[in-house]
NUVO-370440 format. One line per 2 residues: for each residue x negated, y negated, z negated of N, C-alpha, C. Coordinates in Angstrom, 2 decimals, padded with zeros to 5 digits. Layout:
residues N
X,Y,Z,X,Y,Z,X,Y,Z; ...
This chain:
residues 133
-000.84,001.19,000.00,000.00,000.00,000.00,-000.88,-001.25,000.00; -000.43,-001.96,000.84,-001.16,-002.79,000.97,-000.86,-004.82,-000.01
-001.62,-005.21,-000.75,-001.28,-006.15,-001.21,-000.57,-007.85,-000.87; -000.03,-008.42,-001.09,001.15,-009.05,-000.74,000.41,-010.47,-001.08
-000.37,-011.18,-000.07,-000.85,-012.22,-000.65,-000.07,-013.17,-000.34; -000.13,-014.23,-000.90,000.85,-015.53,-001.17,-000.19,-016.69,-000.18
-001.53,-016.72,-000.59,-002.33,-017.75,000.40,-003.37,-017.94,-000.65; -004.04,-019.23,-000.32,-005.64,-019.75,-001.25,-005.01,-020.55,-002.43
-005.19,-020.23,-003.04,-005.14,-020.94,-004.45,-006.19,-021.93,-004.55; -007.33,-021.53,-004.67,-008.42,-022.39,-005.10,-010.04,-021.97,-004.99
-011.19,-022.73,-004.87,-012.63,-022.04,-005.09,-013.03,-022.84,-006.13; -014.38,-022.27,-006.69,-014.75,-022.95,-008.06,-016.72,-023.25,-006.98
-017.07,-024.01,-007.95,-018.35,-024.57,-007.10,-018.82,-025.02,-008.50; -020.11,-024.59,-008.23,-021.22,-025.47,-009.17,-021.84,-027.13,-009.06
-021.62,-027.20,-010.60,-021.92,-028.73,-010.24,-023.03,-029.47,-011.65; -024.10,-030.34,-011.29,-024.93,-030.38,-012.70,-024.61,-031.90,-013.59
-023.51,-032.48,-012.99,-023.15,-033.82,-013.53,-021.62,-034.72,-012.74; -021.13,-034.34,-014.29,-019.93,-034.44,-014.22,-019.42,-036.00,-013.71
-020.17,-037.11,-013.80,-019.50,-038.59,-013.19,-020.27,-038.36,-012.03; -020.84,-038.09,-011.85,-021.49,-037.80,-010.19,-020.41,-036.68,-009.20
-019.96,-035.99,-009.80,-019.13,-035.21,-008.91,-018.01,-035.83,-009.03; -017.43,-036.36,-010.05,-016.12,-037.00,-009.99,-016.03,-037.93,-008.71
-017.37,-038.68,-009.16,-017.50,-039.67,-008.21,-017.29,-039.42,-006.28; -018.25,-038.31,-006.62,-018.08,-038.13,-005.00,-016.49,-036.67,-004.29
-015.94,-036.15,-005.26,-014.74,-035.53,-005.23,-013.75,-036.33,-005.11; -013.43,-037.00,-006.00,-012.19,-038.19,-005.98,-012.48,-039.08,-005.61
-013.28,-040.13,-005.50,-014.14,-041.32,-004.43,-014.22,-040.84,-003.50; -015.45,-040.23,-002.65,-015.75,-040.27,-001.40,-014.73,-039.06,-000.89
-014.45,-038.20,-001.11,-013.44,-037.22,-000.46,-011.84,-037.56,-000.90; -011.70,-038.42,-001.97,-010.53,-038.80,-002.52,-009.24,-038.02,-002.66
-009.77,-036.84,-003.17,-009.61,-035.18,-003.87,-008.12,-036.08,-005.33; -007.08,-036.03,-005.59,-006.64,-035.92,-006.98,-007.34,-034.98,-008.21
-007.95,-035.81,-009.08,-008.25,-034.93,-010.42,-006.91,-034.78,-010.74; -006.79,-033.90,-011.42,-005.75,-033.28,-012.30,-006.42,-032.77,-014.02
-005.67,-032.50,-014.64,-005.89,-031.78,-015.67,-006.26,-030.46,-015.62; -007.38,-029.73,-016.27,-007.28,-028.47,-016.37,-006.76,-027.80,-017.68
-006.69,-026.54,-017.81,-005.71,-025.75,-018.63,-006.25,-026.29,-020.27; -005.73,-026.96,-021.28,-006.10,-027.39,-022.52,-006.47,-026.15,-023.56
-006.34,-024.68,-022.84,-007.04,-024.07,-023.34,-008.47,-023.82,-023.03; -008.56,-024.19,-022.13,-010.48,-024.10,-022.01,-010.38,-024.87,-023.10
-011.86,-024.47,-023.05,-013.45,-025.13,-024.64,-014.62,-025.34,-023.60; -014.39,-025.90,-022.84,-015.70,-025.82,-021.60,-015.41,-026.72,-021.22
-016.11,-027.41,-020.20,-016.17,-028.91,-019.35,-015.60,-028.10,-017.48; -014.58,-028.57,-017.44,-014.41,-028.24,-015.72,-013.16,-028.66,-015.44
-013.68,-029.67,-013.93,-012.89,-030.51,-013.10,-011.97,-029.90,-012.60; -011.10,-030.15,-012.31,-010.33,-030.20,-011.60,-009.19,-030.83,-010.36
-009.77,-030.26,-008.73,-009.12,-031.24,-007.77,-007.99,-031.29,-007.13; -006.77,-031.71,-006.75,-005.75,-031.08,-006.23,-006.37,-031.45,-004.38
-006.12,-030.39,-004.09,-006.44,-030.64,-002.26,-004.88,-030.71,-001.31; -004.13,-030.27,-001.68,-003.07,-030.03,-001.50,-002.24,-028.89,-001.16
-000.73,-028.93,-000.79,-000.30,-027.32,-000.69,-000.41,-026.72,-001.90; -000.86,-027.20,-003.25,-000.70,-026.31,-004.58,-002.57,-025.80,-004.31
-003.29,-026.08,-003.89,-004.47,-025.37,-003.52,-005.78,-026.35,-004.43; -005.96,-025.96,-004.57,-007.84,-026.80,-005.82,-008.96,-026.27,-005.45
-009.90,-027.28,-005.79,-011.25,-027.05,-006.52,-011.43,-027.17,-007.91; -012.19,-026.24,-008.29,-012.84,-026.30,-009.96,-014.42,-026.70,-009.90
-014.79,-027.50,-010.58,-015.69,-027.35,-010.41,-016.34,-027.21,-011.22; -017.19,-026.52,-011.98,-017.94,-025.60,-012.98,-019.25,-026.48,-013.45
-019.24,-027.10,-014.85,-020.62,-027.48,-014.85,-021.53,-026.46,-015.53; -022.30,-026.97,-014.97,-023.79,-025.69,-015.18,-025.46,-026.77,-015.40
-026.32,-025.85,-016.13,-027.29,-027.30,-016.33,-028.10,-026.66,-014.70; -027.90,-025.98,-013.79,-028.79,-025.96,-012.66,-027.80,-025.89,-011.53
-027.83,-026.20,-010.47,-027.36,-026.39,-009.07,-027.05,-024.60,-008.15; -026.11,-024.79,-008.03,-026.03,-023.45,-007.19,-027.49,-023.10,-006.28
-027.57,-022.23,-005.59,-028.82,-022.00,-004.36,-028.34,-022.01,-003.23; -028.89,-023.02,-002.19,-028.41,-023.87,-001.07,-028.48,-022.38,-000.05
-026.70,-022.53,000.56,-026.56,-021.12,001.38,-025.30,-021.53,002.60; -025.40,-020.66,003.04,-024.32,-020.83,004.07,-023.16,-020.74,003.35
-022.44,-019.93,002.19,-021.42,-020.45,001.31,-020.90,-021.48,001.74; -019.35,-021.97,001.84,-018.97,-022.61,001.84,-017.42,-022.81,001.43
-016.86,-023.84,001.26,-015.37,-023.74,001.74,-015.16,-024.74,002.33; -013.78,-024.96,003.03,-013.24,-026.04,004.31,-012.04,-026.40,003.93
-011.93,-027.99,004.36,-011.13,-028.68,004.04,-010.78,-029.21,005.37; -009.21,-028.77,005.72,-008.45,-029.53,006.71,-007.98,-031.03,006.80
-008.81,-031.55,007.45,-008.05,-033.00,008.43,-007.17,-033.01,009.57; -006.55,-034.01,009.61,-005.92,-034.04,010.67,-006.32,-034.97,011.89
-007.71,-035.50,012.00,-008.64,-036.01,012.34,-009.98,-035.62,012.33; -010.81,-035.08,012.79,-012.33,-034.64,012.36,-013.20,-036.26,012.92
-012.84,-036.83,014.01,-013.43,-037.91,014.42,-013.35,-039.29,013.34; -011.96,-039.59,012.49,-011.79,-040.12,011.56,-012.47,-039.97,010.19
-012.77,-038.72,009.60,-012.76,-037.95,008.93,-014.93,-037.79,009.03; -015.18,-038.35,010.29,-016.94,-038.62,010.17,-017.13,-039.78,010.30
-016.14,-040.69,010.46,-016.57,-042.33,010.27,-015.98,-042.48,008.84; -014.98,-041.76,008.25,-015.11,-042.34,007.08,-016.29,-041.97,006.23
-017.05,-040.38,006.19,-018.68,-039.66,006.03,-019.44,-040.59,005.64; -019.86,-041.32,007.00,-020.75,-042.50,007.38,-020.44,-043.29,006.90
-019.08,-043.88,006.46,-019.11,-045.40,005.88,-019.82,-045.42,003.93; -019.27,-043.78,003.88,-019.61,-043.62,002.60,-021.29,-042.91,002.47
-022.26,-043.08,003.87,-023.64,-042.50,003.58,-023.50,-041.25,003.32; -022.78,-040.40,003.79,-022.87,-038.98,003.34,-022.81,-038.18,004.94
-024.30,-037.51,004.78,-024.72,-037.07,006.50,-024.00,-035.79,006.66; -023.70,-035.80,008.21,-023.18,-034.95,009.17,-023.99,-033.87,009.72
-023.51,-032.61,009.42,-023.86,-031.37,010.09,-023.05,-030.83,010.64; -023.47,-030.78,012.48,-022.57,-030.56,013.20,-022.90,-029.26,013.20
-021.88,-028.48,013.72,-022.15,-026.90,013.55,-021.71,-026.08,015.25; -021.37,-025.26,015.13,-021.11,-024.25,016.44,-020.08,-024.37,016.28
-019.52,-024.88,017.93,-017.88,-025.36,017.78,-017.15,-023.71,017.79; -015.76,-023.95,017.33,-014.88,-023.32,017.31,-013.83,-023.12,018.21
-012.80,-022.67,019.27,-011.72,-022.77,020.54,-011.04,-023.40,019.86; -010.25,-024.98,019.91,-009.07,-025.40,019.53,-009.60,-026.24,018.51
-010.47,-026.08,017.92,-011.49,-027.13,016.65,-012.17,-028.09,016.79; -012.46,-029.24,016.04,-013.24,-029.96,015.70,-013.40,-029.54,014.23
-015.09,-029.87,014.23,-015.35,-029.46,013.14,-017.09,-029.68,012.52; -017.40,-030.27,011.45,-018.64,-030.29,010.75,-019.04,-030.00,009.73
-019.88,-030.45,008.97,-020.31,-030.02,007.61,-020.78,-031.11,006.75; -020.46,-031.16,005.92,-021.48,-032.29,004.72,-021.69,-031.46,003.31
-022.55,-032.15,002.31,-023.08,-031.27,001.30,-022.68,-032.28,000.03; -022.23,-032.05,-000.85,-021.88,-032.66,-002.00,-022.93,-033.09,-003.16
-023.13,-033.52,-004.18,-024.54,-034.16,-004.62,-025.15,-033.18,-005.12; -024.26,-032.17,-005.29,-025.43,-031.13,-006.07,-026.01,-029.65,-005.05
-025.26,-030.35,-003.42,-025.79,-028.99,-002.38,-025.07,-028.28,-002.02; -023.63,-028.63,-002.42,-022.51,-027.42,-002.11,-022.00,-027.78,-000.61
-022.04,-026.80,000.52,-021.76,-027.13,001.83,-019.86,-027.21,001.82; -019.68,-028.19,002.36,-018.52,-028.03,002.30,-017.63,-028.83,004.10
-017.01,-027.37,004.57,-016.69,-027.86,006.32,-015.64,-028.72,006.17; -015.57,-029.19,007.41,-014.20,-030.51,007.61,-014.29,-029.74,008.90
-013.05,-029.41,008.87,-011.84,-028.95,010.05,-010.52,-029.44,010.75; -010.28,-029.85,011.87,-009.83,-029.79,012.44,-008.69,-029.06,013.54
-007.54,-028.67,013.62,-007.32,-027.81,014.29,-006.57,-028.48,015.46; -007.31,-028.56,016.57,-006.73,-029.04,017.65,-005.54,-028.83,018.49
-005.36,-027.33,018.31,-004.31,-026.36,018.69,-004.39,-024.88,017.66; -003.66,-024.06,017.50,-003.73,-022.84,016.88,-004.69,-022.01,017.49
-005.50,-021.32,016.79,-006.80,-020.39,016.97,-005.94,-019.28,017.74; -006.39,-018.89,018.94,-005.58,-017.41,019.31,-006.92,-016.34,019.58
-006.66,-015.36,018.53,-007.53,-014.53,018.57,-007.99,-013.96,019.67; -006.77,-013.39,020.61,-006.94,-012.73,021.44,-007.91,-013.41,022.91
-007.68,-014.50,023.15,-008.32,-015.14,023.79,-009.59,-016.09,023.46; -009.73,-016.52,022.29,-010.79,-016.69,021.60,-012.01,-016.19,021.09
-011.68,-015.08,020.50,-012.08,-014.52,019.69,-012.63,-013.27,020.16; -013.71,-012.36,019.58,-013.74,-010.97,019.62,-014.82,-010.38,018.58
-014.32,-008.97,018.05,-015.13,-008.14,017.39,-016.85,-008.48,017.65; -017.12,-008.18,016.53,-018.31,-008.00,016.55,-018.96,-006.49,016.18
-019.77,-006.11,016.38,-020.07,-005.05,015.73,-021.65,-004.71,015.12
């Protein structure tokens, strides 16, 4: 039997300073903080992205290790969405386009890659796409 998923809830990301990520989560990406659960005893953010969907973000006294890891955040603009990047000094990594996408990368202050997507039209596998093996 196979399990009955509902969709993404949320990813958690490492982070080594908490007004520095606020800053650039809710400032430069302009993410909603929210409250997290008043039962933690720990320090961790919390972003609303939308659709019911978050980031946590986990403080830690060292920085994750810089990887292809990532998660992606939908615009409805990717061209908008790198002039606002630039207005805020935060550099562009363009990546290997996608059929139907626009799409790049930027890194958050403590290294976490995080994509900006675009969907130009719906991804169709069948014509897009194929196995790898």
């Amino acid at each position: 039997m196979a399990l009955d998923w509902l969709g993404f809830d949320h990813c958690s990301v490492i982070v080594t300073d908490a007004a520095r990520s606020r800053a650039f989560y809710g400032g430069v990406l302009g993410l909603e903080e929210i409250a997290p659960p008043k039962t933690f005893d720990f320090l961790v953010l919390w972003f609303r992205v939308g659709g019911g969907q978050c980031v946590h973000l986990l403080l830690k006294p060292q920085p994750d290790t810089r990887s292809p890891r990532h998660f992606c955040l939908q615009v409805p603009d990717a061209q908008a969405a790198r002039a606002h990047f630039r207005q805020h000094g935060v550099a562009i990594e363009e990546t290997t386009p996608i059929p139907g996408a626009d799409r790049f990368f930027v890194y958050d202050p403590d290294g976490n890659r995080i994509e900006i997507l675009h969907w130009q039209r719906a991804y169709r596998p069948e014509e897009d796409g194929r196995f790898q093996v």
